[in-house]
N, C-alpha and C positions, 0 to 999 in steps of 0.2 A: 561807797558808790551811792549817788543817789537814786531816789525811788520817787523822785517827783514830776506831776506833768506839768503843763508850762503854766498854769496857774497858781503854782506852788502847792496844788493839793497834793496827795497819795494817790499812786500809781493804785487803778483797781485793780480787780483776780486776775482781768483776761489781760492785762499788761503786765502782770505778773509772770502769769503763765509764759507770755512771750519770752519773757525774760530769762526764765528757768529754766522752759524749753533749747534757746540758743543756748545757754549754759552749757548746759547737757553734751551737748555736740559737740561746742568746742574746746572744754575743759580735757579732752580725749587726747587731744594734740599738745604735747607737751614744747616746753622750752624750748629741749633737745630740736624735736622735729623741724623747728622753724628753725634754728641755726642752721642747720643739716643744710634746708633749702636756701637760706643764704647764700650759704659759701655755693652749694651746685648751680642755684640759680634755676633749679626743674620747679616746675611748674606742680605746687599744692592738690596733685589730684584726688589723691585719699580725703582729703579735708570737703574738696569741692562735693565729691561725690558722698560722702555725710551728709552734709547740707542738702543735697538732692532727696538722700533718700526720704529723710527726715522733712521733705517739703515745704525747710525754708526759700529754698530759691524762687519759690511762688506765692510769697508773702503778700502781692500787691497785685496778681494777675489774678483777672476773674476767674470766678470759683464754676463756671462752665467750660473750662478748659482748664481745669485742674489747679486752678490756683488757691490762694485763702480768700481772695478777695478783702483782702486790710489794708490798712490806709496808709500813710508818710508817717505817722506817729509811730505806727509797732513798726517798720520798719527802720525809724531812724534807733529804737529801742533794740531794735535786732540787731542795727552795723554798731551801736556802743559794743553791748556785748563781744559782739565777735572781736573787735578790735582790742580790745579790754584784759586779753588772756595771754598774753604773749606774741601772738599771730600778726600784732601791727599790719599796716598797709596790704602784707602780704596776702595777711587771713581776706580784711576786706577789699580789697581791690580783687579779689577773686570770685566772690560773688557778689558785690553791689550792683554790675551793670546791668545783673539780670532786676533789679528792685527797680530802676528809672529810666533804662536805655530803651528796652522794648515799648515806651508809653506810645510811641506815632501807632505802631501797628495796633496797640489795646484800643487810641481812639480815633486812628484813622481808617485800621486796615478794613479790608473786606471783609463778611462775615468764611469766606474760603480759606484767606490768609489765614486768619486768626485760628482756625480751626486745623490749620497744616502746620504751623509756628508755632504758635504756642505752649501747646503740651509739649513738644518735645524740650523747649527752653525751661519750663517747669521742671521737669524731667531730668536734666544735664545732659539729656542725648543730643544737643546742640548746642555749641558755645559760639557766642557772636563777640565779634569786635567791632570799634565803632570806627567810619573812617570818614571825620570830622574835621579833624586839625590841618591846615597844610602848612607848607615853612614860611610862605610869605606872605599870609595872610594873617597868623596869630590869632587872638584874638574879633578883629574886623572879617569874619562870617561873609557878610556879602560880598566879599573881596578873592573867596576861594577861584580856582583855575580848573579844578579837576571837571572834563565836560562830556557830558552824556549827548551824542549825537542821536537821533532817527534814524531809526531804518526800520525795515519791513519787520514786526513782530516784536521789535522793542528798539533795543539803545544798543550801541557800541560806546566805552566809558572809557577815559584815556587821560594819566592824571598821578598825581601825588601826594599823598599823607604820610602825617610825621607824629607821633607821640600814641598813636594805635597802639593798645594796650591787649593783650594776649593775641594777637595774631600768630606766635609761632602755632597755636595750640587749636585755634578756633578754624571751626567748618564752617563757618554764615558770617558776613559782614552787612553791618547798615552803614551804607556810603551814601554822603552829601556830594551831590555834583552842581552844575550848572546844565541845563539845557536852553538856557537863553543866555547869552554874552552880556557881561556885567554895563556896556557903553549901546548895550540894546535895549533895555530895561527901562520904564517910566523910574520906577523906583528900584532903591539897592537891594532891598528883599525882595523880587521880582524874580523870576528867575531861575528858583533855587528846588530842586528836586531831589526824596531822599527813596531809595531803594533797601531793599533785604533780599539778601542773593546771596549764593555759594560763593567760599573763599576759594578759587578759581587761584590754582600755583601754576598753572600752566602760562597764568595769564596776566597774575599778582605777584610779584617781586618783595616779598618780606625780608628787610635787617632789621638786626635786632639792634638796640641803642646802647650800649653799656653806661651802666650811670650809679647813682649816688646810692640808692636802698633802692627796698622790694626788690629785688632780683629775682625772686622766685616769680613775680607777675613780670612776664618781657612789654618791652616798651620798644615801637618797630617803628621804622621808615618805610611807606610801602610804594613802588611804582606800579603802577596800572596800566598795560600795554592794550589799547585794542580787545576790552573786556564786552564780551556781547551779553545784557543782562536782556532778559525779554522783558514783555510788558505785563507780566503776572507778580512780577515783583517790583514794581514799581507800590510807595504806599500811599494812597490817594492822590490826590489831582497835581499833574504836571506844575512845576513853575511855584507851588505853594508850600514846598517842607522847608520855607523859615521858620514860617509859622508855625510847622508843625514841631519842632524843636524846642521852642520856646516852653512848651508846655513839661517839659521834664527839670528844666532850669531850676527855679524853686527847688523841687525833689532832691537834685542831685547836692546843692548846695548845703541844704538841711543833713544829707545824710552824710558827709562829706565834713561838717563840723562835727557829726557824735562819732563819728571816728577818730575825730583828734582828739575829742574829749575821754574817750573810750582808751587811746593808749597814751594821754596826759595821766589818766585815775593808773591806769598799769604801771607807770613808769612811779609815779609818786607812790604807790604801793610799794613799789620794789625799796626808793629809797627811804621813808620811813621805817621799813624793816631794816634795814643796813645799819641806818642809824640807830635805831634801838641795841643790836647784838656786837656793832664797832666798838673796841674800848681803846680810847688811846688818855695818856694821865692819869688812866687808872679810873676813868669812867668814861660810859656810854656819849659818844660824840651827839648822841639827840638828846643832849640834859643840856648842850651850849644853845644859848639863844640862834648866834650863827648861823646855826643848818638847823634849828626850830622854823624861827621866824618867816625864814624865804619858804620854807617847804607850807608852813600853814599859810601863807599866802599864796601860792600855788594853789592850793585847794579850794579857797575864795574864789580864782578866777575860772577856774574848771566848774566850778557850780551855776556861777552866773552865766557862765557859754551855755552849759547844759540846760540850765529856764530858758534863755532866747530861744536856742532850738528846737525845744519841746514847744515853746507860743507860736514857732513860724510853723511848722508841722502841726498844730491843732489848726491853726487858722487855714493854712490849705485844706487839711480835710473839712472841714466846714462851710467851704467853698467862698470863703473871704482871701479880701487883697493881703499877700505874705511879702512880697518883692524886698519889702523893706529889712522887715524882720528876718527873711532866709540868707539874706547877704550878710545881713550882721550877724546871727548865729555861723557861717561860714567866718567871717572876720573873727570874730570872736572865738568860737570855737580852735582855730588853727592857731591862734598867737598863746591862748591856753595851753594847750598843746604842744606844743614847741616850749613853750617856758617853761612846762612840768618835766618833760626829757631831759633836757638840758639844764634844769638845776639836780636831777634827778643823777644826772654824771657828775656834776661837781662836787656832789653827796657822798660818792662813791669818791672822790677822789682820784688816785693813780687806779684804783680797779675798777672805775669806773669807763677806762680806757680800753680794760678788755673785754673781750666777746664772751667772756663765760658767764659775766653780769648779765648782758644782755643792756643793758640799757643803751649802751652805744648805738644799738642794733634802730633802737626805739626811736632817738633825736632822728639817726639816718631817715626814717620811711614818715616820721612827722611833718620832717621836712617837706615836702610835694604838697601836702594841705594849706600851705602857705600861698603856693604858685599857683595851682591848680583847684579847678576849677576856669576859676579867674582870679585875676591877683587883686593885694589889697588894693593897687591905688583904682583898679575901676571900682570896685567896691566903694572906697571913700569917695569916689566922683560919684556914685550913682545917688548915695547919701545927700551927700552936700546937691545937688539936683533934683531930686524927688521930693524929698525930706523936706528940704531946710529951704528949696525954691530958689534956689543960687542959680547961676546963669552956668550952659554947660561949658565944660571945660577944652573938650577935646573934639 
């Protein structure tokens, strides 16, 4: 594993410490546990609530409302780790949204908000989902439906999202609506208002999606009937959380690549070990070039994602332009990732096909850091755009 930050120097104490620390926690949770949740598909609460105690989930939330107050750096150092132990997507997609989801409220909210939210999110005494995606909008954000009307004392919100992740589980949602109609708008970010409010069942229609990995994180369809959120939960000024969203983007990208980097190093762990103890001809199948060669290059590409995403993560905390660098540590990062799993099964051969490896499990929940987010081709559009000055595409 590497111990380097995106300079290619050595990690210091106190990123050490981060490091050790998350160890600590999730080295607790073995193999077993996370197949367990697999197959159940229950929701990692014992893990979640580690993490609470132990006050990683407040890695990046001001430290006057109970956080560490630490940057994109020890947190993208904190979701390698986590992911890195067995626990894939499941470990981290369980607590990364509390590291970048909550950012509107850290630098929009009110100082009331902040101080009624927060610690409890620090905490685990409230878990948020985010409810951002809808089905026909994808990607194109300005183009959402979901619409928060006016009324006396706040909003009636009435609407649709899709790929909302722990809703079965969560009390608090931050829902993106419209309060000005997309064909009313000067501009397509015009419009766009983001709230944090009780997960209302009364009022919230949650299914759940069944799908390809992480099962133990649900991934939900939500409808929204005539949801009355007041106007204390609104987070900063009407008409403005495009902008306000924007500001976690970077973050989530960055962490979202050392995740895949984090169960790429898990995965090629497991097969360099396979191959070291497999004998077939009467020796170690890791003495053939074959399953040498691709596995050390594997390693090559897991290294080089892991510097991009340590440089995009220094340069945001530093408060320099990362746009560039967080999308290619995300590109980077996930296609690492994906090609360590999945040469990781090929290593393994026919038991690389069963569940008791575990690797199987790994390619499955890799997969998503490919798609999500954002996918590669906006990524290589935004490259060939920004980057390289190319005329845009789409």
């Amino acid at each position: 594993m590497s111990f380097l930050n995106g300079d290619g120097s050595e990690l210091d104490d106190s990123h050490r410490l981060v490091v050790e620390g998350v160890r600590g926690v999730v080295t607790r949770f073995d193999d077993g546990y996370w197949l367990d949740l697999d197959e159940s598909g229950e929701f990692p609460r014992a893990f979640h609530r580690a993490m609470a105690d132990a006050g990683w989930l407040g890695i990046t939330m001001p430290t006057e409302h109970g956080g560490s107050g630490l940057g994109v750096t020890e947190a993208a150092l904190m979701m390698r780790e986590v992911a890195s132990h067995g626990g894939g997507m499941g470990a981290a997609s369980a607590v990364h949204v509390n590291l970048f989801g909550p950012h509107p409220i850290v630098v929009h909210g009110t100082p009331q908000q902040k101080s009624e939210w927060l610690p409890r999110l620090v905490a685990g005494s409230d878990q948020c989902c985010f409810g951002f995606t809808e089905p026909d909008a994808g990607l194109n954000t300005t183009r959402i439906k979901t619409f928060a009307k006016r009324v006396d004392g706040g909003y009636v919100v009435s609407g649709q999202k899709v790929w909302t992740s722990t809703a079965q589980v969560a009390n608090k949602i931050m829902l993106l609506t419209r309060t000005t109609r997309y064909e009313d708008c000067a501009r397509p970010t015009d419009g766009i208002t983001i709230f944090y409010t009780d997960l209302d069942r009364s009022k919230i229609e949650v299914r759940r999606i069944p799908k390809m990995g992480r099962k133990a994180v649900d991934s939900n369809a939500i409808f929204i009937d005539q949801l009355f959120i007041p106007d204390a939960h609104r987070i900063g000024a009407e008409g403005k959380g495009f902008s306000y969203i924007l500001d976690s983007l970077n973050p989530e990208r960055i962490l979202i690549a050392m995740e895949a980097v984090g169960m790429g190093q898990d995965a090629l762990r497991r097969a360099a070990g396979y191959a070291r103890e497999r004998i077939v001809f009467d020796r170690p199948i890791g003495q053939n070039q074959g399953i040498q060669h691709p596995l050390a290059e594997k390693w090559m590409y897991l290294e080089a994602a892991n510097l991009m995403a340590m440089q995009a993560a220094r340069l945001y905390d530093t408060g320099k332009p990362c746009g560039a660098e967080a999308n290619s540590a995300k590109f980077l990062g996930a296609r690492a990732g994906y090609e360590a799993c999945l040469q990781a099964v090929l290593t393994h051969g026919g038991f690389g096909y069963a569940k008791e490896y575990h690797v199987e499990r790994l390619l499955r929940e890799v997969m998503i850091t490919r798609i999500a987010p954002v996918t590669e081709q906006l990524i290589l559009s935004f490259i060939a755009e920004k980057v390289l000055d190319l005329p845009k595409s789409y």
